[in-house]
N, C-alpha and C positions, 0 to 999 in steps of 0.2 A: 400166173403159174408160179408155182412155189418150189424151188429145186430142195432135194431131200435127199440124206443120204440114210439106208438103212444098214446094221449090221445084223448078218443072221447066222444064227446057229443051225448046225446041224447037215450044215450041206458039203458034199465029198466026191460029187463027180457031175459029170456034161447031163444025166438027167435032174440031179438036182435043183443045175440052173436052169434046166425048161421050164421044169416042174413052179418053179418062182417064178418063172419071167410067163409063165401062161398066169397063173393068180394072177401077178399084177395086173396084168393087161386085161384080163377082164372085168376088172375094178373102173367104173365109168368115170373118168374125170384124172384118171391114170397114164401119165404119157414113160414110156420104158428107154432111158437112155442109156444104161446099161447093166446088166447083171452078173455079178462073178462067183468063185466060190465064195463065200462069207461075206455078201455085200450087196449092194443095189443101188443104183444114182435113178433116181425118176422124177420127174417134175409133175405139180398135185395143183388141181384146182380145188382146194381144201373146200370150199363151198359142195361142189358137188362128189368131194372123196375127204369123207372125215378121216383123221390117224387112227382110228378104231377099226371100220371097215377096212382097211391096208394091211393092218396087224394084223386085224380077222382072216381075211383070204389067206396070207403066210400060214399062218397057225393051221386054218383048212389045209392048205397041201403038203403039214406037217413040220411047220420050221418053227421056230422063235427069232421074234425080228426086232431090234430098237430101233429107235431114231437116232441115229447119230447125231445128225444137223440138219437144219432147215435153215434153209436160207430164202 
């Protein structure tokens, strides 16, 4: 697993971060360690959850998200 930090735009309150931490976690190969405003720590089994698909889901529940770092 591959720990990953994202940063996101656009998020403002306690549904925003559900709203993210539900994307995430339905992304298969997605483990949720944790989600704030403007932010996400998750660890990625990048084989089975490409950075596309993760971006993907964000972008679906309406956010914009980089990678900050991988580690």
């Amino acid at each position: 697993m591959t720990k990953m930090h994202l940063d996101i735009e656009g998020m403002s309150c306690g549904h925003c971060v559900k709203a993210v931490r539900d994307a995430l976690a339905g992304v298969e190969g997605v483990e949720v360690r944790d989600v704030s405003i403007g932010s996400a720590d998750i660890a990625v089994d990048e084989r089975r959850a490409p950075r596309d698909r993760i971006l993907d889901a964000i972008a679906d529940a309406g956010y914009q998200a980089t990678v900050d770092s991988a580690a």
